[in-house]
C-alpha positions as CSV (number, residue, x, y, z in Angstrom):
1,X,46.8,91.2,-46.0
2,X,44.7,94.2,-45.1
3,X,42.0,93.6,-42.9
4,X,38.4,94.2,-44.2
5,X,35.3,95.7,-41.8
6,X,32.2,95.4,-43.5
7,X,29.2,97.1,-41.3
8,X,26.3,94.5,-40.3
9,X,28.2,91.6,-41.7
10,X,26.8,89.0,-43.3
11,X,27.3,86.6,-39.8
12,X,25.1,88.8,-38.3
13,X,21.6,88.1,-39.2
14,X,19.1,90.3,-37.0
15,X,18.4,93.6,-39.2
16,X,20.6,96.9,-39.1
17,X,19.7,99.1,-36.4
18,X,19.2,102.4,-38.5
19,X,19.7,106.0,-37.1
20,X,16.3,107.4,-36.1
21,X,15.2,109.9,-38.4
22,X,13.7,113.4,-37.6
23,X,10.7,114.0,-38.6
24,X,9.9,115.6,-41.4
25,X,8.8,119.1,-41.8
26,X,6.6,120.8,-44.4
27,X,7.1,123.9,-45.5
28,X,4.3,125.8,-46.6
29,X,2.5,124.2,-49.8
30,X,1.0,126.9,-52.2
31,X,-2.9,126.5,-52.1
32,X,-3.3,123.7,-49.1
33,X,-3.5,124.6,-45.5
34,X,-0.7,123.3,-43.4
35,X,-1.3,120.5,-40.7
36,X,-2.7,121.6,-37.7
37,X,-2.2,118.6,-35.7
38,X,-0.6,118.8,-31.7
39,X,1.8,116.4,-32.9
40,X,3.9,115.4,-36.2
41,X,3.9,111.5,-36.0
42,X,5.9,111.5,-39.4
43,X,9.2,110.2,-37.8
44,X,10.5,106.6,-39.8
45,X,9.0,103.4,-38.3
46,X,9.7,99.6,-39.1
47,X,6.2,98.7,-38.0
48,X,3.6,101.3,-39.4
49,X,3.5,103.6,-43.1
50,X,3.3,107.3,-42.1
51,X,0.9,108.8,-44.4
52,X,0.7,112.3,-46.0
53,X,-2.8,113.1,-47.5
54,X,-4.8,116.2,-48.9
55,X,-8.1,116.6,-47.5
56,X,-11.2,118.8,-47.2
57,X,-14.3,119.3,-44.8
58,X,-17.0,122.0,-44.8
59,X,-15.3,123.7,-41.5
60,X,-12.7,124.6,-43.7
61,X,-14.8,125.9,-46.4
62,X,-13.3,123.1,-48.6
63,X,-10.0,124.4,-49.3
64,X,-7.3,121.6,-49.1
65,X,-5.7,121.2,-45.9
66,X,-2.4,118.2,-45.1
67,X,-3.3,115.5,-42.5
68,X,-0.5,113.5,-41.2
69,X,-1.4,109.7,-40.2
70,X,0.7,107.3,-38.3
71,X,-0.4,104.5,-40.3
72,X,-2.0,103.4,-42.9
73,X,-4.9,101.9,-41.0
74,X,-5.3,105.3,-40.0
75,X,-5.4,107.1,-42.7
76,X,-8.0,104.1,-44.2
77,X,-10.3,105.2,-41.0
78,X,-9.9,109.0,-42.2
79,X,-10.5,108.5,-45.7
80,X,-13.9,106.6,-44.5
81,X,-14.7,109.1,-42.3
82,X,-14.6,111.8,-44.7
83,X,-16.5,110.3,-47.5
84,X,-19.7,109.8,-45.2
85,X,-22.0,112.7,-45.9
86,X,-22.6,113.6,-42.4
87,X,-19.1,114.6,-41.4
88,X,-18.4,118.1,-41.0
89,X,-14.9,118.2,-40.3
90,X,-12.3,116.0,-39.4
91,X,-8.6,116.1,-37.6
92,X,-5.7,114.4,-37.5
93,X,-3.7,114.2,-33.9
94,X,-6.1,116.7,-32.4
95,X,-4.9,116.7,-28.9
96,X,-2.5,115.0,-26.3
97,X,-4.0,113.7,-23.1
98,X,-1.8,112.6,-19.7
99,X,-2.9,109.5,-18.3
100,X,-2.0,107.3,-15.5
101,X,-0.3,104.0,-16.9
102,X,0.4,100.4,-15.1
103,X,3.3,102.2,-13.7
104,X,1.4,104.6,-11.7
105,X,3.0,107.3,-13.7
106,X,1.4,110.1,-15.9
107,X,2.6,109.2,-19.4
108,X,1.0,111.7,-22.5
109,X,-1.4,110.0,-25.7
110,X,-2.1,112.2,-28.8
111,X,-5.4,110.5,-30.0
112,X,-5.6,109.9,-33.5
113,X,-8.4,111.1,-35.4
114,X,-11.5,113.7,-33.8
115,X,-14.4,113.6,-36.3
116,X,-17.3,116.2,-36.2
117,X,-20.4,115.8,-37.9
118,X,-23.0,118.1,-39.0
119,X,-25.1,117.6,-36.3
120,X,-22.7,118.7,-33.8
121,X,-21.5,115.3,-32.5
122,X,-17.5,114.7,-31.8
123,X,-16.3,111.1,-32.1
124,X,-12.6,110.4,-30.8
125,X,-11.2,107.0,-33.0
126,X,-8.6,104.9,-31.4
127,X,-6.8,102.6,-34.5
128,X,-4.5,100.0,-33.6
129,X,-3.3,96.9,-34.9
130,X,-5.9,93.6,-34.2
131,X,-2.4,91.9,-32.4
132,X,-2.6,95.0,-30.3
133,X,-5.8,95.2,-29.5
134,X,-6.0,91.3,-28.0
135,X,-3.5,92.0,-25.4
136,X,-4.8,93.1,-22.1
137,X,-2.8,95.9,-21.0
138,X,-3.6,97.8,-24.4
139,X,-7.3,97.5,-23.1
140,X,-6.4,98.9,-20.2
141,X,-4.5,101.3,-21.6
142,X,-7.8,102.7,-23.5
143,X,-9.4,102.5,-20.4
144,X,-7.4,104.5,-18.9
145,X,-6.8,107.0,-22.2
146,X,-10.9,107.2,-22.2
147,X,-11.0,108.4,-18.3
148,X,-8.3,110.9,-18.9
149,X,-9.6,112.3,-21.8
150,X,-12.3,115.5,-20.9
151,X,-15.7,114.7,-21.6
152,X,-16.2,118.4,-23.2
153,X,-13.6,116.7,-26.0
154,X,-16.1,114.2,-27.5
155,X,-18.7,112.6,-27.2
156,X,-17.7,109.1,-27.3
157,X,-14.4,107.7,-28.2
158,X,-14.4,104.3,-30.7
159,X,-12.0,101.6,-31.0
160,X,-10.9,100.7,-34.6
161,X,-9.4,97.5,-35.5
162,X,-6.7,98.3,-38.1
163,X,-6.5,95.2,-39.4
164,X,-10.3,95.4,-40.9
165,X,-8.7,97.7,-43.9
166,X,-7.1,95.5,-45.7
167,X,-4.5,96.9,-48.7
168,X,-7.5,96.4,-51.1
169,X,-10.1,97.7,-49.0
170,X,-7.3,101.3,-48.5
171,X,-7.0,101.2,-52.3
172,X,-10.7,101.5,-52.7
173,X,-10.7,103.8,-50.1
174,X,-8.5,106.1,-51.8
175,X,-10.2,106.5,-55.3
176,X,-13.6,106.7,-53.4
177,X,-12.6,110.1,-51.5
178,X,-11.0,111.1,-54.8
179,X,-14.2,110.8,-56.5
180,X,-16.6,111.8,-54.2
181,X,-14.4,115.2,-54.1
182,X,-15.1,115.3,-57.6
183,X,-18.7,115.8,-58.1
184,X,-21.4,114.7,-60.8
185,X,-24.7,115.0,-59.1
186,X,-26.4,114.6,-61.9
187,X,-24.3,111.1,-63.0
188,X,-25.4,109.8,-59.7
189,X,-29.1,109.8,-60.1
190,X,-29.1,108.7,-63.9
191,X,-26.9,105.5,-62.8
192,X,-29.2,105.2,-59.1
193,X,-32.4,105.7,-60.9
194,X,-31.1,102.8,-63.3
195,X,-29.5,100.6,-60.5
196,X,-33.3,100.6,-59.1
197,X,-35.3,100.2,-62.4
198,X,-33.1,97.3,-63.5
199,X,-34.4,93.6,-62.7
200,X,-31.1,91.3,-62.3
201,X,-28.0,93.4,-61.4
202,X,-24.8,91.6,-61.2
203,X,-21.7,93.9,-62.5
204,X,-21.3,97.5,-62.6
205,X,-20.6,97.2,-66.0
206,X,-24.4,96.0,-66.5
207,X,-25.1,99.5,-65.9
208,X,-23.3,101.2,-68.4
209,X,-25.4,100.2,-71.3
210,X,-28.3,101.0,-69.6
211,X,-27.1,104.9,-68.9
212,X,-26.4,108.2,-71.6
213,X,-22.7,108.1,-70.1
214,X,-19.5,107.6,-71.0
215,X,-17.8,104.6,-69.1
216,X,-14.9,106.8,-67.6
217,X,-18.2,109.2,-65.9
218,X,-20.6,105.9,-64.7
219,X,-17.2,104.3,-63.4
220,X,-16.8,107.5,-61.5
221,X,-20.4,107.5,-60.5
222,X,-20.1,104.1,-59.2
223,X,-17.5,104.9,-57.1
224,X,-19.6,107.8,-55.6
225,X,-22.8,105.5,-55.1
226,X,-20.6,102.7,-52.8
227,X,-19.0,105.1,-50.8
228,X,-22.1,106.9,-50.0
229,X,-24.4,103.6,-49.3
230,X,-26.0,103.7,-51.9
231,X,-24.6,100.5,-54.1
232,X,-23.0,98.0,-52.1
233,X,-20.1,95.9,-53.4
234,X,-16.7,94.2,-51.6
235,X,-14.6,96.4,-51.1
236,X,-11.9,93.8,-49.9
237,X,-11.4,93.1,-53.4
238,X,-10.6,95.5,-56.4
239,X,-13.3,97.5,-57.4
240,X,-13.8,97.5,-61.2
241,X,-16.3,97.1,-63.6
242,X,-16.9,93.5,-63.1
243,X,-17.8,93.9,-59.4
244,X,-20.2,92.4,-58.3
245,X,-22.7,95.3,-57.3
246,X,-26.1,96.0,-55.7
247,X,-28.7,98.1,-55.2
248,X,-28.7,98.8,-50.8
């Protein structure tokens, strides 16, 4: 009788340990600008989505450029970040900091995400998991991160609870900065102008009779109007023409 070995068998019931991964390396992409973060944080994880995303900010004269996120809460906080109006440019693992840990020793943090805005203000963000965030030697870890970090970096550094983008919310998140990369400036004031002149407002599709549009370019517009304040909606559920919409 020949003896079988089967890898992982089935008497074993934690999960396969699997080879780490290198990380992955782009190659140049014809028409975006590479990523230009300190660190590639694109190596395989069991806990956390590593997210690949096009992007663009006025700094770089709009031409796409590839951010790298080490989640997908983090990419949610990007995408949010670049759909308000005031931010003028935005990157993704922008530097590496030593701090002192617990242990007394130096140990070295990329941050996550450095966003500029127009009027010259730098905002460091700081996205972990809500689990994470409760225990009290991550807090002290970010205490420690914010001391270490050079004041001529940012002005102030944020802490962003992952958990607050939920898969919906990222969803929404998503066709938001697709649309409001797409312009229609003039869309957005026939359907604001309406939103404002209308008594009772209760779906966005009470709009669309009400507007010289197609539905495909209000939907659009609709989009555009939440994500820049203008409309507010729930954004923890999907966004659609019966959403429940108003005027902010």
């Amino acid at each position: 009788m020949n003896e079988i070995i089967i890898d992982h068998d089935t008497w074993n019931y934690s999960e396969a340990k699997l080879p780490k991964a290198p990380k992955i390396e782009l190659g140049p992409i014809h028409g975006l600008l590479p990523f230009d973060g300190v660190r590639n944080p694109s190596a395989r994880s069991a806990t956390s989505h590593r997210v690949f995303l096009p992007y663009q900010t006025a700094a770089n004269n709009w031409r796409p450029q590839i951010g790298i996120c080490e989640s997908s809460g983090e990419a949610a906080a990007g995408l949010e970040a670049l759909i308000h109006p005031e931010t003028y440019d935005l990157r993704f693992q922008p530097l590496t900091i030593k701090y002192r840990g617990e242990d007394n020793e130096f140990h070295d943090y990329t941050h996550d995400l450095l966003v500029t805005r127009y009027d010259g203000s730098r905002r460091l963000m700081f996205v972990r998991n809500e689990h994470s965030l409760t225990k009290p030697s991550t807090q002290r870890q970010i205490r420690a991160i914010a001391a270490a970090t050079p004041r001529s970096v940012a002005d102030d550094l944020i802490i962003i609870n992952a958990n607050d983008y939920s898969r919906q919310r990222r969803e929404n998140l998503f066709r938001m900065h697709r649309y409001v990369f797409d312009p229609d400036p003039e869309a957005d004031e026939i359907l604001l102008s309406t939103a404002r002149g209308l008594r009772t407002l209760y779906y966005l599709q009470d709009l669309f009779q009400h507007v010289p549009l197609p539905a495909a370019r209000a939907f659009a517009s609709g989009y555009r109007l939440v994500a820049r304040g203008h409309l507010r909606a729930n954004l923890d559920n999907v966004f659609w023409e019966y959403s429940r919409v108003e005027v902010a």
